[in-house]
C-alpha positions as a Markdown table, in Angstrom:
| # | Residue | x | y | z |
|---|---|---|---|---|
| 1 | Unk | 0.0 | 0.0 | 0.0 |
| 2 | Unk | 2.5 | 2.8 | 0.6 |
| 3 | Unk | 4.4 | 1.9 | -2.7 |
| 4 | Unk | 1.5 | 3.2 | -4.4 |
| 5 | Unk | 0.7 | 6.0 | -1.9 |
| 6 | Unk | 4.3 | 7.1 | -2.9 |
| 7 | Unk | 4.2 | 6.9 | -6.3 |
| 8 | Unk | 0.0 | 8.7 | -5.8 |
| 9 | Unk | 2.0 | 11.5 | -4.1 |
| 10 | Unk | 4.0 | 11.9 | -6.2 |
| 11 | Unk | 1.9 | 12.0 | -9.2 |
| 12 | Unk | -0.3 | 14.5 | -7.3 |
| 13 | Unk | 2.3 | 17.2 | -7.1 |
| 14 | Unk | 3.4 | 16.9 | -10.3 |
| 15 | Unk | -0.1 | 17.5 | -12.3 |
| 16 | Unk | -1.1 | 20.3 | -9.5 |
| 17 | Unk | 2.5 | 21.7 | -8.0 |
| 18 | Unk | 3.3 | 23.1 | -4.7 |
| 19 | Unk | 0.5 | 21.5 | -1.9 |
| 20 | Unk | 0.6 | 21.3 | 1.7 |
| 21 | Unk | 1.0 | 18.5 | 4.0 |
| 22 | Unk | -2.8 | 18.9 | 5.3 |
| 23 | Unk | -4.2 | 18.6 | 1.8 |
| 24 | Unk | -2.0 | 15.9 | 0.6 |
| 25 | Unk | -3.1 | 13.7 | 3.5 |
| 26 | Unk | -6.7 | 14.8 | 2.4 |
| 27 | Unk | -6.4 | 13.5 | -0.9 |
| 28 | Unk | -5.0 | 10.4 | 0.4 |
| 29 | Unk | -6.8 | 9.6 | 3.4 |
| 30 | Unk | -3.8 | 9.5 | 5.8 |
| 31 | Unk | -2.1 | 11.2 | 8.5 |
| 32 | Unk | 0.2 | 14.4 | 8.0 |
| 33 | Unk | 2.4 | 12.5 | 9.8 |
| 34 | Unk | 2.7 | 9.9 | 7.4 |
| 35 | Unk | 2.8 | 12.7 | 4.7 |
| 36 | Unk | 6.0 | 14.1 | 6.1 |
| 37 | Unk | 7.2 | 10.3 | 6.7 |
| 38 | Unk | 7.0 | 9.8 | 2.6 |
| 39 | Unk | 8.3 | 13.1 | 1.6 |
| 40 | Unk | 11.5 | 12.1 | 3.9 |
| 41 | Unk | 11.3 | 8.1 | 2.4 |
| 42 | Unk | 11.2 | 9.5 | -1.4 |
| 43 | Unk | 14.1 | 12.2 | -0.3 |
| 44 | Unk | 16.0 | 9.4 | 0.6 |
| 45 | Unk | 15.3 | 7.8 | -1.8 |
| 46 | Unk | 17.1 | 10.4 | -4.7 |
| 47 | Unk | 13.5 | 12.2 | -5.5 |
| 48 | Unk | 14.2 | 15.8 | -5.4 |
| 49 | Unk | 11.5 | 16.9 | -3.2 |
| 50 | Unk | 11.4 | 19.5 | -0.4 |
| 51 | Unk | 9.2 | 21.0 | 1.7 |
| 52 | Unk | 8.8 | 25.1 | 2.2 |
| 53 | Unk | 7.6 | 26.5 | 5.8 |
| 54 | Unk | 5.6 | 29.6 | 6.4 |
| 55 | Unk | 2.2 | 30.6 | 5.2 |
| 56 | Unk | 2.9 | 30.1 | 1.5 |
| 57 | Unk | 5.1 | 27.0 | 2.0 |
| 58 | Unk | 4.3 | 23.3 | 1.2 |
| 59 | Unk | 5.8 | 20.3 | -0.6 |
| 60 | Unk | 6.4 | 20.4 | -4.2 |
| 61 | Unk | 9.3 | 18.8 | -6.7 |
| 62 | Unk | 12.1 | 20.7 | -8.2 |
| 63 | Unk | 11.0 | 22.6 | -11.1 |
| 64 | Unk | 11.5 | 20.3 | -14.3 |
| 65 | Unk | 11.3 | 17.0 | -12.6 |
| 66 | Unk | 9.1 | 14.6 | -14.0 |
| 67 | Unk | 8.2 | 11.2 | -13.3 |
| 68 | Unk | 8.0 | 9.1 | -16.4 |
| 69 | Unk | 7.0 | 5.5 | -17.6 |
| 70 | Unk | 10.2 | 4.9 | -18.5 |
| 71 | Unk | 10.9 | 3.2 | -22.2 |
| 72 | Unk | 7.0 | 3.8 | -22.6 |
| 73 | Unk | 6.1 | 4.0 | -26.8 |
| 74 | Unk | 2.9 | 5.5 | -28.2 |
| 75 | Unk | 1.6 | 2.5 | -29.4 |
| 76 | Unk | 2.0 | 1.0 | -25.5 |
| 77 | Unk | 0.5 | 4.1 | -24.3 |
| 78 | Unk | -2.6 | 3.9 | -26.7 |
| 79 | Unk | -2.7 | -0.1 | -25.9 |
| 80 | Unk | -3.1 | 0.5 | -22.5 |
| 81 | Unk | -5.9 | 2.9 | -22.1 |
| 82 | Unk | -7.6 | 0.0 | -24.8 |
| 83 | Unk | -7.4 | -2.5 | -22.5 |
| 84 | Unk | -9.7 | -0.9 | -19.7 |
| 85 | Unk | -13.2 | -2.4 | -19.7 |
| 86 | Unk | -15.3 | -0.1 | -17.5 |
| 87 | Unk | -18.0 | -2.7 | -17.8 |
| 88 | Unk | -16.6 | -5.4 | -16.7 |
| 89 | Unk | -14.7 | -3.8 | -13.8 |
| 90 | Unk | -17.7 | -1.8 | -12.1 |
| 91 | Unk | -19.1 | -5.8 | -12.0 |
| 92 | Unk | -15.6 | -6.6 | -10.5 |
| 93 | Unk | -16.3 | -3.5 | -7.7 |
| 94 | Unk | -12.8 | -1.9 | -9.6 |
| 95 | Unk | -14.7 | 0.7 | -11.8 |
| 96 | Unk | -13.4 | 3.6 | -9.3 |
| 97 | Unk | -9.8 | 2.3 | -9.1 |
| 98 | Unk | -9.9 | 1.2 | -13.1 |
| 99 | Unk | -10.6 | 5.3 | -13.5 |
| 100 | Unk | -8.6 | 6.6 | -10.6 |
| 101 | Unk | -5.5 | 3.8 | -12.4 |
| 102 | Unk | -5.8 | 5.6 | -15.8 |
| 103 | Unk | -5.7 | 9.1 | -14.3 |
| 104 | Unk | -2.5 | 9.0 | -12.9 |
| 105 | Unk | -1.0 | 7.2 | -15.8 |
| 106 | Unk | -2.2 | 9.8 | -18.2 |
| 107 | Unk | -0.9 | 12.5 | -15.5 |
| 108 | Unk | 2.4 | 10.7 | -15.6 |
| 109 | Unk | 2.9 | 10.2 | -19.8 |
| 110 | Unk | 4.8 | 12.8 | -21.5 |
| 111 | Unk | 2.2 | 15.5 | -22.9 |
| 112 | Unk | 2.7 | 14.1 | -26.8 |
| 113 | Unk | 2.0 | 10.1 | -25.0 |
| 114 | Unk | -1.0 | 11.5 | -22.8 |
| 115 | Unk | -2.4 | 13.4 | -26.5 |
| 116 | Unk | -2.4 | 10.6 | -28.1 |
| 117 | Unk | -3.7 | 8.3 | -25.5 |
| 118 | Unk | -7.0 | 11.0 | -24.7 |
| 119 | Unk | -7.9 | 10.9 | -28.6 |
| 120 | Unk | -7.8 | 6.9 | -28.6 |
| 121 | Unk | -10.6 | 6.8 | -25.6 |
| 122 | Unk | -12.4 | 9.4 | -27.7 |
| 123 | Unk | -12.6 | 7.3 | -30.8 |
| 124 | Unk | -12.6 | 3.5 | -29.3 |
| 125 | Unk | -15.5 | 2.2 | -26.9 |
| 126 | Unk | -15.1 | -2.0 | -26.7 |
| 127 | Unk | -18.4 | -3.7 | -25.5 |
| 128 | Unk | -17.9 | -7.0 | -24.3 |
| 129 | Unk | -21.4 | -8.3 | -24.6 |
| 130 | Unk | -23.2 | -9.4 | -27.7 |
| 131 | Unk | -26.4 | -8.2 | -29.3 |
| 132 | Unk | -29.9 | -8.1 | -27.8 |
| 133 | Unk | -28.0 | -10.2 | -24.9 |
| 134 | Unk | -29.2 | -8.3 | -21.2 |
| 135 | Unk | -26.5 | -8.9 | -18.8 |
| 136 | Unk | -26.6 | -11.9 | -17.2 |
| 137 | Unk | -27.4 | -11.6 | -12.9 |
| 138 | Unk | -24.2 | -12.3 | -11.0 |
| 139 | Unk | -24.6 | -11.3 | -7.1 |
| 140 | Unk | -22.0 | -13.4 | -6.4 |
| 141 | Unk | -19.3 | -11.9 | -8.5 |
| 142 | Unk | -18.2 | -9.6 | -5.9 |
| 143 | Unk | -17.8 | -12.2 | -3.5 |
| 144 | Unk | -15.5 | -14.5 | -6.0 |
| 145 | Unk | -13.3 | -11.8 | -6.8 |
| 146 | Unk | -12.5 | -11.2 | -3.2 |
| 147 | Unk | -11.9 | -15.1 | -3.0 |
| 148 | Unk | -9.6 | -15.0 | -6.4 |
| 149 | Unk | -7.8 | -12.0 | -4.3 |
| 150 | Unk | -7.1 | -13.4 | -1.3 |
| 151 | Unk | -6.9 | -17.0 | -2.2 |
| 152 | Unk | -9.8 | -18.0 | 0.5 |
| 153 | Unk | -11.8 | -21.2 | -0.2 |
| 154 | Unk | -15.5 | -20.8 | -0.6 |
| 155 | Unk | -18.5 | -22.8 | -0.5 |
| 156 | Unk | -21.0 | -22.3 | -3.3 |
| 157 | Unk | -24.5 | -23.7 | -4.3 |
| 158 | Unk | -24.2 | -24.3 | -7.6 |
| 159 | Unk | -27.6 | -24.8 | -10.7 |
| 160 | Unk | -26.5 | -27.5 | -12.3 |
| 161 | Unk | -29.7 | -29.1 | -14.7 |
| 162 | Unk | -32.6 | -29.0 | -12.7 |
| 163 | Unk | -30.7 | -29.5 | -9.5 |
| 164 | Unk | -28.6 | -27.0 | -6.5 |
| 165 | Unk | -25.2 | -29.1 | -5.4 |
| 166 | Unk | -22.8 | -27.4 | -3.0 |
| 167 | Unk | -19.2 | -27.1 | -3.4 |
| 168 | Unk | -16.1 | -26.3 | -1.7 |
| 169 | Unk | -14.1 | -24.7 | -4.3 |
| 170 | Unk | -10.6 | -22.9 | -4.4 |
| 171 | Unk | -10.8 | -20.2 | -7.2 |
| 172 | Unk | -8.6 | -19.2 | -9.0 |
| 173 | Unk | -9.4 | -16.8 | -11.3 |
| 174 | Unk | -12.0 | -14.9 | -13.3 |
| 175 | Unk | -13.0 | -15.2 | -16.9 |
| 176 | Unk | -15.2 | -12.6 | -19.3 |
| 177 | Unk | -15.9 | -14.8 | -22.3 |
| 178 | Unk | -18.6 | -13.4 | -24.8 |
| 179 | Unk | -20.2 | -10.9 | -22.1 |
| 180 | Unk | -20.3 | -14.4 | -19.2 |
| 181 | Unk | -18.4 | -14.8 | -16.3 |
| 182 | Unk | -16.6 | -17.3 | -15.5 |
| 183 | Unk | -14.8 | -19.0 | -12.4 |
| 184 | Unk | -12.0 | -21.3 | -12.9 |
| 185 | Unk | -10.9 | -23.2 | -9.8 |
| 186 | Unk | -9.6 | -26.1 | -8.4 |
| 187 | Unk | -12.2 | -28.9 | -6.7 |
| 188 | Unk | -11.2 | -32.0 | -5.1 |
| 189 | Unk | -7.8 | -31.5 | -6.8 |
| 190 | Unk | -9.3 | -31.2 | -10.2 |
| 191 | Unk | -9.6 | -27.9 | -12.4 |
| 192 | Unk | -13.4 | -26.7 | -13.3 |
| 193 | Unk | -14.9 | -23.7 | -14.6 |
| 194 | Unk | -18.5 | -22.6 | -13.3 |
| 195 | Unk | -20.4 | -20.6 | -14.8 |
| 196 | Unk | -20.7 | -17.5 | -12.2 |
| 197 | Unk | -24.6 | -16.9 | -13.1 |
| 198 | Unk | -25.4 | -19.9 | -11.9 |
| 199 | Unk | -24.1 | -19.8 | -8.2 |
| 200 | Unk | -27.4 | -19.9 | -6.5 |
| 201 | Unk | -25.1 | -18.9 | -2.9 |
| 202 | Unk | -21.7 | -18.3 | -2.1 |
| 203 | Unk | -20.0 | -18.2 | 1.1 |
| 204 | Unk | -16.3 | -17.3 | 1.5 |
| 205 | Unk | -14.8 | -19.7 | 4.2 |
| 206 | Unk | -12.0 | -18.5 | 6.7 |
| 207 | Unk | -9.2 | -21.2 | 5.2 |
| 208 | Unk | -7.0 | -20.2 | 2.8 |
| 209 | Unk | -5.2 | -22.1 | 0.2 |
| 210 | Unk | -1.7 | -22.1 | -2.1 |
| 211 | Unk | -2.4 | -21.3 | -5.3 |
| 212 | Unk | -0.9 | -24.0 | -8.2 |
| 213 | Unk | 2.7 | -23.0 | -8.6 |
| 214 | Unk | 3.0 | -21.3 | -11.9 |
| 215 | Unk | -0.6 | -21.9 | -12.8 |
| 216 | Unk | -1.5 | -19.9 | -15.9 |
| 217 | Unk | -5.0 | -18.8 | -15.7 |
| 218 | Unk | -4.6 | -16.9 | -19.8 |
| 219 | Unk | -2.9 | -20.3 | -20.7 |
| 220 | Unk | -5.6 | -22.6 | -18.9 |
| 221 | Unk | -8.5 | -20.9 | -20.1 |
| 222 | Unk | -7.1 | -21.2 | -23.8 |
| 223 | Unk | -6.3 | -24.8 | -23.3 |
| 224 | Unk | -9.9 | -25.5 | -22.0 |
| 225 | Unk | -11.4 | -23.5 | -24.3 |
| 226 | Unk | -9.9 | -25.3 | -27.3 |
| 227 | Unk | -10.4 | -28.8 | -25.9 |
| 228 | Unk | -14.5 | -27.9 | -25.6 |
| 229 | Unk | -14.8 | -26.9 | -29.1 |
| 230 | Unk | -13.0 | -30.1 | -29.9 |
| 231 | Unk | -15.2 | -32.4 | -27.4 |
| 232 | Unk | -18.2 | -31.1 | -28.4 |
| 233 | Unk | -20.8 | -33.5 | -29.6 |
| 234 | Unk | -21.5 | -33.1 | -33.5 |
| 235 | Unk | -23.8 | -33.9 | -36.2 |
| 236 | Unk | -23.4 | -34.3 | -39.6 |
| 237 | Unk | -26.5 | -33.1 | -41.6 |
| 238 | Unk | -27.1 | -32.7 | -45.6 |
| 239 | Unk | -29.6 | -29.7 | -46.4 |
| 240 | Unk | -30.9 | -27.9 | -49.3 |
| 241 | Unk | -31.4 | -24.2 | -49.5 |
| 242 | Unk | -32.4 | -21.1 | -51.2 |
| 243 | Unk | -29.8 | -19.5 | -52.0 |
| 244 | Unk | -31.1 | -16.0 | -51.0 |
| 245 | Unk | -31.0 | -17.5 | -47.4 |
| 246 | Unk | -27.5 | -18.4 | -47.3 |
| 247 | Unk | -26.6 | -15.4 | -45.4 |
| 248 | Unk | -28.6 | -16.7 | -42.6 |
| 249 | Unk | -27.3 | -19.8 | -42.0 |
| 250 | Unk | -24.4 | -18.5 | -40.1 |
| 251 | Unk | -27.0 | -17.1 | -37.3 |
| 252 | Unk | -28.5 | -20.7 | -37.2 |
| 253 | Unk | -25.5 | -23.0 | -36.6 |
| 254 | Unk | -22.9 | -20.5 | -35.8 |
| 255 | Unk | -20.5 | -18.9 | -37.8 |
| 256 | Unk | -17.9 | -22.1 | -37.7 |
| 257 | Unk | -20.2 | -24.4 | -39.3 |
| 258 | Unk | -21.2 | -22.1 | -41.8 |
| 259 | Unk | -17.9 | -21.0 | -42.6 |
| 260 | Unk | -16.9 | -25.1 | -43.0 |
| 261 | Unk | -20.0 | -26.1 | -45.0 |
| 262 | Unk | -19.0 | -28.1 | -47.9 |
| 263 | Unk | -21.3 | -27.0 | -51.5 |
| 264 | Unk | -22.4 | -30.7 | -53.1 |
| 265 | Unk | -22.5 | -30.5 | -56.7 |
| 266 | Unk | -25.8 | -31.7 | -56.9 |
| 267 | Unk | -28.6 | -30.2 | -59.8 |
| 268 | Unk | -31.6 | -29.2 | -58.3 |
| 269 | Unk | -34.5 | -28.0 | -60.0 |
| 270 | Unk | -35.4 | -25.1 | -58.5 |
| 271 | Unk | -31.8 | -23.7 | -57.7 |
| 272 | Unk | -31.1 | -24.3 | -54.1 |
| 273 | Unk | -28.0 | -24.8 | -52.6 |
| 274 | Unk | -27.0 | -28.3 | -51.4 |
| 275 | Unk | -25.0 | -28.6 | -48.3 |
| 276 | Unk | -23.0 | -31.2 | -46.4 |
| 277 | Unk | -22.6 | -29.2 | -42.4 |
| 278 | Unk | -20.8 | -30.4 | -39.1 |
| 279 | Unk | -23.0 | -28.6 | -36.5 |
| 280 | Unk | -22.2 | -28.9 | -32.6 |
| 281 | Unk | -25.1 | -30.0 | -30.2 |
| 282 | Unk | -27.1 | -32.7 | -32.6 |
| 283 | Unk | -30.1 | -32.2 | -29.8 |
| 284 | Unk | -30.8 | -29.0 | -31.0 |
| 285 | Unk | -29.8 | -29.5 | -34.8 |
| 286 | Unk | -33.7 | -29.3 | -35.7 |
| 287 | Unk | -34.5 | -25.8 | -34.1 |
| 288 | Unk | -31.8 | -24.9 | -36.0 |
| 289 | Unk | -33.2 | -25.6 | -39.3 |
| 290 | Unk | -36.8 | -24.2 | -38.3 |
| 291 | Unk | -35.0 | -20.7 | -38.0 |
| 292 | Unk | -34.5 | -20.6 | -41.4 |
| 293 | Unk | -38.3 | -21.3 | -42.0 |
| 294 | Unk | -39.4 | -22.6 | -45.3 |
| 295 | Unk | -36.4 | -21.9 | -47.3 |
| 296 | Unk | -34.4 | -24.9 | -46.2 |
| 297 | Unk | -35.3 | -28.6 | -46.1 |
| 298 | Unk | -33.3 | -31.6 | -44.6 |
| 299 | Unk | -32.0 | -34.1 | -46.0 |
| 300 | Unk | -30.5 | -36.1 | -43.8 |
| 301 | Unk | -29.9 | -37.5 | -41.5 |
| 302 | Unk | -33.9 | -39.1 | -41.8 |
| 303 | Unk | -33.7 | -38.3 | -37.4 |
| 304 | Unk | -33.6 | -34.6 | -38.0 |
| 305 | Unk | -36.1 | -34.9 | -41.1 |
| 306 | Unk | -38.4 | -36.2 | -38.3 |
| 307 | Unk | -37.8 | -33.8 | -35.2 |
| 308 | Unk | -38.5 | -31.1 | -37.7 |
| 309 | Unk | -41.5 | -32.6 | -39.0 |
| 310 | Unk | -42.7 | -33.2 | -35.1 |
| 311 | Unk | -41.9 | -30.0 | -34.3 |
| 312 | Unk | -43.7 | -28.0 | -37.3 |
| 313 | Unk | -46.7 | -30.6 | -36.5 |
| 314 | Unk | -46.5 | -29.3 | -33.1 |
| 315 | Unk | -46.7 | -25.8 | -34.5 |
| 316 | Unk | -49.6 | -26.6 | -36.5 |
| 317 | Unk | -51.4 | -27.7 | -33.7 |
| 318 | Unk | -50.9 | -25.1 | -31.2 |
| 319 | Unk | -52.2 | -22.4 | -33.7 |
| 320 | Unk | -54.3 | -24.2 | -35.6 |
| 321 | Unk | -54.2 | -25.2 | -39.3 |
| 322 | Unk | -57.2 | -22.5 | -40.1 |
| 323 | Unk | -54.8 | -19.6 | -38.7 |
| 324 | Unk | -51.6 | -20.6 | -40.3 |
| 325 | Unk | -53.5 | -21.4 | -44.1 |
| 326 | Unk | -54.8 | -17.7 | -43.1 |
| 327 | Unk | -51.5 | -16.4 | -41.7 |
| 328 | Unk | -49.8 | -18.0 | -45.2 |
| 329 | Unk | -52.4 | -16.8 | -47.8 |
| 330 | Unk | -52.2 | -13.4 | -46.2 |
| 331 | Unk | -48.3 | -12.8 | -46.5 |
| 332 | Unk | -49.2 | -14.6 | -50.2 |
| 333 | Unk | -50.8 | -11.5 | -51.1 |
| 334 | Unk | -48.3 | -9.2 | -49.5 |
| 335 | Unk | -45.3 | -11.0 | -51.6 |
């Protein structure tokens, strides 16, 4: 904590000059006796600072000096005031000290670095979370960042299916993937990320544990991440479609599978487009294909064929075959 009181002080006097001991202590929420303690500690130390007595007098830095980022560039100076998510760290409680953090770096950059550093947080905004997606409720976020912090076990309750189970988990580390948090930590020995929406309650215990010697949490998460996408459960399905829906197919099975789809050479009579696609999660292969309505059909596998006709019978039912041949004959007449 007094390292970065020190360097706070010293930031202080160099964007606003001469100041008393009284004010600095104001602005830093400590004694004036600890004031005139750092002043003496940074004198030491080779800073050239000095204080002035008498009703004008006060602490201030010789005329010229400067602290610097040493070796800083413009492209690390605009890269760092990128990084900041205000988003994500007023979830993380850190929104003040993310703002406060960014202040006295742009009060320590040269003025041509601190130019060119303003004009990038003028012109760059980065939203984590995707469209029409509302935020996801985490009350417990707070809780597991103060766990991550202080490496304290915690016992959670935990939605898993249709079911609560508790845990005792060491975590050790947050994630913001795709606008969802994300706690990875060890259990029972064994790494596993929980989804931080869906701790039900959180409790943080009074043990504390060692975290993994040179655990990676950057590395691990990309490692993880990567084995999922492998692990997950595919389908192969054939489809035909009209060609003015192509452009939606990526919103149906995700971008990947889209981008993979192999074109059959295949003649069909009214022009679609004949498609051979690896999509992830087979159980939900036939919603899928009903998002793209009418202008797709499957081919195979004959399983999905049937799930989609079930499901459009379904349909049928539930709005009755009157309304949709109304519903149909009406957007006829519109076309």
């Amino acid at each position: 904590m007094r390292a970065s009181r020190l360097v706070s002080l010293l930031l202080l006097l160099q964007t606003r000059g001469q100041m008393t001991a009284a004010a600095l202590a104001r602005e830093l929420e400590v004694s004036v006796r600890s004031i005139h303690r750092d002043v003496e500690a940074l004198s030491e130390a080779g800073v050239p600072i000095y204080a002035e007595r008498g009703p004008h007098g006060g602490i201030r830095l010789v005329d010229g000096y400067r602290t610097r980022l040493t070796g800083m560039t413009p492209d690390e100076a605009e890269a760092l005031f990128l990084s900041g998510l205000p988003g994500p760290a007023a979830e993380l409680g850190l929104g003040t000290v993310v703002t406060a953090a960014r202040l006295k770096v742009l009060a320590a950059l040269p003025p041509e670095l601190r130019a060119r550093a303003s004009r990038l947080v003028e012109r760059f905004h980065l939203d984590a979370a995707g469209w029409f997606q509302v935020g996801e409720e985490t009350p417990h976020l707070a809780t597991m960042a103060d766990a991550v912090w202080e490496a304290r076990r915690v016992s959670i309750d935990y939605g898993r299916m249709d079911q609560i189970v508790t845990r005792e988990i060491e975590p050790l580390g947050l994630v913001l993937k795709a606008g969802v948090w994300y706690v990875v930590a060890l259990t029972d020995g064994q790494f596993r990320t929980y989804r931080v929406a869906r701790i039900r309650g959180a409790e943080a215990l009074d043990e504390r544990f060692e975290r993994p010697h040179g655990f990676d949490l950057a590395a691990y998460w990309a490692e993880s991440s990567a084995a999922y996408e492998r692990e997950a459960p595919r389908s192969e399905v054939t489809i035909r479609i009209r060609p003015e829906r192509m452009g939606w197919l990526s919103d149906a099975v995700g971008r990947r599978a889209a981008d993979q789809a192999e074109r059959l050479d295949v003649f069909d009579p009214e022009g679609w487009v004949h498609l051979r696609l690896r999509v992830e999660w087979p159980d939900e292969v036939a919603h899928a294909m009903l998002r793209l309505g009418s202008g797709v059909e499957v081919l195979e596998p004959q399983a999905v064929r049937e799930q989609v006709t079930a499901t459009a019978r379904r349909i049928l039912a539930r709005y009755g075959e009157a309304a949709v041949e109304e519903a149909t004959a009406a957007l006829a007449g519109r076309g």
